[in-house]
C-alpha positions in Angstrom: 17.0 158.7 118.1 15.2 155.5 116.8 12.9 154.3 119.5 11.9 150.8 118.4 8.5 149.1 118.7 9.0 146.8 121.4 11.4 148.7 123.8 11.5 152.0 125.7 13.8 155.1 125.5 15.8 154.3 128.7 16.3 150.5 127.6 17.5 151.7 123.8 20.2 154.2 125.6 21.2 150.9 127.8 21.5 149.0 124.1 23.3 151.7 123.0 26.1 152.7 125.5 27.4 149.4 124.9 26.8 149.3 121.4 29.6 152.9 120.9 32.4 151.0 123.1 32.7 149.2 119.5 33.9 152.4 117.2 35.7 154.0 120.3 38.0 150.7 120.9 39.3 151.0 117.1 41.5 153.7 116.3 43.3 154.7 113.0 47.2 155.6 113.7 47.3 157.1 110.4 50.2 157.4 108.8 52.0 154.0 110.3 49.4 152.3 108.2 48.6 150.4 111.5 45.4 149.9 113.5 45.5 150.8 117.2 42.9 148.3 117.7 42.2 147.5 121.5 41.1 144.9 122.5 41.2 143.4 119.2 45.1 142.8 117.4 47.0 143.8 120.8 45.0 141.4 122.2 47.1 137.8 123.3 45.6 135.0 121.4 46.6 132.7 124.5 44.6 135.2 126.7 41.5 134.5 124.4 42.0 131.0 124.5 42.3 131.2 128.2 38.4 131.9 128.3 37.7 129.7 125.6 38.9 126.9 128.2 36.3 128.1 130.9 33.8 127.9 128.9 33.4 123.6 128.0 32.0 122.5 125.0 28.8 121.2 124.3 28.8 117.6 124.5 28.5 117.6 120.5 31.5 119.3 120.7 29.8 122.4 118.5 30.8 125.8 119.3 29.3 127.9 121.6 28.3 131.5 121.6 31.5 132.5 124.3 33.8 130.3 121.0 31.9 132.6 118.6 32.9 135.3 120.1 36.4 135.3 120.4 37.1 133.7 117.2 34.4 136.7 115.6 36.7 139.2 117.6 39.3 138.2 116.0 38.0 138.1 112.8 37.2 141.5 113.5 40.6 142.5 113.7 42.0 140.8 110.8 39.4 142.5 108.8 40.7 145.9 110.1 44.1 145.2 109.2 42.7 145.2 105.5 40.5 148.0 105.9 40.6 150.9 107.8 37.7 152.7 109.8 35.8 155.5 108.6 36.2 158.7 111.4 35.2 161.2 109.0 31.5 161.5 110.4 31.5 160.0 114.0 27.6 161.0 114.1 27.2 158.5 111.2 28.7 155.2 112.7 26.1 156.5 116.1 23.2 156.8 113.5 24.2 153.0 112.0 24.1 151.6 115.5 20.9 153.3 116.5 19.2 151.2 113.8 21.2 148.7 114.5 20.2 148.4 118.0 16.4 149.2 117.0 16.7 146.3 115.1 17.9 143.3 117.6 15.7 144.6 120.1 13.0 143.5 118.3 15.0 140.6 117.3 14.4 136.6 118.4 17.9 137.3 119.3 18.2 140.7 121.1 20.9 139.9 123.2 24.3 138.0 122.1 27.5 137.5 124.0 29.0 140.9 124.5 26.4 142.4 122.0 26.2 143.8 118.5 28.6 146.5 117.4 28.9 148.1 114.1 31.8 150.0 112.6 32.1 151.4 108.8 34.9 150.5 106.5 36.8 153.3 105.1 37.1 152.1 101.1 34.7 152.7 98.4 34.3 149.2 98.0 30.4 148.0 98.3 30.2 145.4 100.9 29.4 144.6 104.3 30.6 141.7 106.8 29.6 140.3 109.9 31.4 138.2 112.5 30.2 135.6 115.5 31.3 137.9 117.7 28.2 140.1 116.6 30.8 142.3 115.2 29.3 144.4 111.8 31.2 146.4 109.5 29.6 148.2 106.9 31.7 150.1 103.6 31.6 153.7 103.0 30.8 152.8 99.6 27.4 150.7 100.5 26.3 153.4 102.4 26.5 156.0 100.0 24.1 153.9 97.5 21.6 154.1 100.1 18.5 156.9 99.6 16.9 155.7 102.8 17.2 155.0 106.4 15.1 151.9 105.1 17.7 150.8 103.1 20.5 150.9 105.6 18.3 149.5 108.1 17.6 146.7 104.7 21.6 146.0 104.9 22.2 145.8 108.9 18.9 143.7 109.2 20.7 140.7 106.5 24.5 141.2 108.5 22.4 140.7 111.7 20.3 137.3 110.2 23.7 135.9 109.2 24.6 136.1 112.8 21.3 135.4 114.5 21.5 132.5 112.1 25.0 131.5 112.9 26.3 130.9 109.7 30.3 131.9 110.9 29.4 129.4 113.7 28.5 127.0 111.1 31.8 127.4 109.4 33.7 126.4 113.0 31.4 123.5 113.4 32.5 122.0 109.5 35.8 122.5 110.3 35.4 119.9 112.9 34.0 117.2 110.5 36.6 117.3 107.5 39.4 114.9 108.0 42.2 117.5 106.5 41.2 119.6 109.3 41.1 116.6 112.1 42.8 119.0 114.5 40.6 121.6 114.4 37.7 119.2 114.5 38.9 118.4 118.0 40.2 121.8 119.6 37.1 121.8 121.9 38.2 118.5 123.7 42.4 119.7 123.6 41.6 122.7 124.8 39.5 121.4 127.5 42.0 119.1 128.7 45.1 121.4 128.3 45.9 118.8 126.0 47.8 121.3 123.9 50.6 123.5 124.1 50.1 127.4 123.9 51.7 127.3 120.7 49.3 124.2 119.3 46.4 126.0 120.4 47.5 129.2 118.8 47.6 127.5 115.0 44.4 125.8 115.3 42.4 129.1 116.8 44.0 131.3 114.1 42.7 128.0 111.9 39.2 128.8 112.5 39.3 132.9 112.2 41.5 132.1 108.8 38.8 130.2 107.3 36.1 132.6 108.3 37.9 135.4 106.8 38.4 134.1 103.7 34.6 133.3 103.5 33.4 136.3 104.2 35.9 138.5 102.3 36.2 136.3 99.4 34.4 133.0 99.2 31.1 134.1 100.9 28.6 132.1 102.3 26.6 129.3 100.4 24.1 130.4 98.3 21.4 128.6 100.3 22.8 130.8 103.7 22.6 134.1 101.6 18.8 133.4 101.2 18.4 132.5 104.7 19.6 135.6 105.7 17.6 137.9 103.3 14.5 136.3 104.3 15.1 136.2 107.8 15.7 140.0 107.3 12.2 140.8 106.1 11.2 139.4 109.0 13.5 141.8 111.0 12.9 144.6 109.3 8.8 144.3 109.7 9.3 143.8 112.8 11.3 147.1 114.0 8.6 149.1 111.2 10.8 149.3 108.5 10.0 148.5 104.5 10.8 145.1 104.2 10.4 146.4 100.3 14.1 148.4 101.1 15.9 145.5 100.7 14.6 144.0 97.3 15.0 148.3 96.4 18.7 148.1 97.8 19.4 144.4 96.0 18.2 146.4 92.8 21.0 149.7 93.3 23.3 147.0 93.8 22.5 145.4 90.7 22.8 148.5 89.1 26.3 149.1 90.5 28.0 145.8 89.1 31.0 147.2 88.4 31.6 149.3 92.0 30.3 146.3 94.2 33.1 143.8 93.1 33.5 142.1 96.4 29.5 142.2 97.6 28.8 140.3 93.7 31.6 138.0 94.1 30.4 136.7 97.3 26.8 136.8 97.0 24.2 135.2 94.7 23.1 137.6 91.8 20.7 140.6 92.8 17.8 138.7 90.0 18.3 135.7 92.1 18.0 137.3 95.5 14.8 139.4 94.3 13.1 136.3 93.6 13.6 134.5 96.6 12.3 137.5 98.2 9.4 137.7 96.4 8.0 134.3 97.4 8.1 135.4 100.8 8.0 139.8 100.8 3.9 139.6 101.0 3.4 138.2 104.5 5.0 140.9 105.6 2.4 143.5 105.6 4.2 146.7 107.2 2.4 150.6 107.6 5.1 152.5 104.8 6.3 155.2 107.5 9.2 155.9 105.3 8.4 159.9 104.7 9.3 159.8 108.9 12.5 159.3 108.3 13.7 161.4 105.6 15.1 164.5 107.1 17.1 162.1 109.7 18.5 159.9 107.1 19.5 163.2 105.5 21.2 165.0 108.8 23.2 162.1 109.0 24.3 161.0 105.5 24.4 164.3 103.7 27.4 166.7 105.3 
């Protein structure tokens, strides 16, 4: 059990008892080649929408955090219907969101509509994604690059500044503000209304989730967001005691692994750019090394 700085026992197992409703809710039906995914792709657009109207828009008409999370939940699903999850090692998706939940504790953002959740992605593939919704997902194949709960903590720390940051939320907000998407731009006031018809509001939700999708999985964020979020998690890894010096160490392994991390390269800026951003910053962040702590956990859980 990670027990973080700032936060008792009993208020970690509160964290966490949300936190496994995430990787219980999506199931694998095997060989249909379907996800059972509740409440995610059974779930009725409309119905989501439904809350989105209780909730009105800011008066800038910007997204808010209850609009982040429906359109990040189902983002969340349409990035299961690419990937399946990993079940092979339950105890390993509970060790991932046991640092993950170390880590927003001690976060400027420890709590987020409905909370943070993190699933792993069955495919060899090295990347990782993360939703509005607070929804992380995490490849088999970035984990097993890893040799060190520091470095997985590295990875969940930058997934977690890109939400904390609201960089998916940013995506929704530019939709509103480009006159080929004029429609989207001014959901918040249809839907408040009931301007539009079920089926209207349908195109211009799945609008927004579309777009983030294809930013995450093959566009990526803007180089100037990818730094944001790899500074901002130094910060979050000094924070909850980890080496912020694991993440410039994972960036490294990934720059090693070119070849394997196709779709992390393709939507990132280069590892020899993201080391020296990090270096400008990496020095104010002077943390006790307490890696040797956590070896034999990181190897219970990641070595069968």
């Amino acid at each position: 059990m990670l027990i973080p700085k700032k936060i008792s026992l009993s208020a970690l197992f509160c964290l966490l008892s949300l936190v496994f409703t995430f990787s219980a809710a999506a199931q694998w039906s095997g060989s249909s080649g379907n996800l059972g995914l509740d409440p995610f792709a059974q779930q009725d657009i409309s119905s989501a929408l439904d809350k989105l109207n209780s909730s009105s828009a800011s008066e800038d008409n910007n997204a808010t955090a209850v609009d982040g999370y429906y359109i990040g939940r189902a983002v969340g699903a349409n990035i299961l219907k690419q990937y399946k999850p990993y079940t092979g090692n339950p105890a390993l998706t509970e060790y991932l969101n046991e640092i993950c939940a170390a880590i927003t504790a001690n976060s400027p953002k420890p709590e987020i509509y409905n909370g943070y959740h993190l699933l792993i992605l069955d495919t060899q593939e090295i990347n990782a994604f993360a939703s509005s919704g607070g929804h992380i997902f995490v490849t088999l194949g970035l984990i097993k690059l890893a040799t060190s709960e520091d470095m997985l903590a590295a990875v969940i720390a930058h997934e977690v500044a890109h939400i904390q940051l609201e960089h998916s939320l940013g995506i929704i907000n530019e939709m509103r503000t480009f006159s080929n998407l004029k429609a989207a731009g001014e959901r918040a006031e249809a839907i408040a209304s009931r301007g539009l018809s079920d089926a209207d509001r349908k195109v211009l939700f799945n609008d927004s989730v579309n777009r983030i999708v294809e930013t995450l999985i093959k566009n990526g964020f803007s180089q100037e967001q990818e730094f944001q979020a790899d500074t901002q998690a130094l910060s979050l890894l000094a924070a909850t005691g980890y080496n912020p010096n694991s993440l410039i160490d994972m960036i490294r392994i990934l720059g090693n692994n070119t070849k394997q991390a196709g779709g992390l390269q393709s939507t990132h800026p280069s590892p020899a750019m993201r080391i020296n951003n990090l270096q400008r910053t990496i020095r104010t962040f002077r943390v006790t090394d307490t890696t040797r702590y956590r070896v034999n956990r990181f190897k219970q859980f990641t070595r069968p």
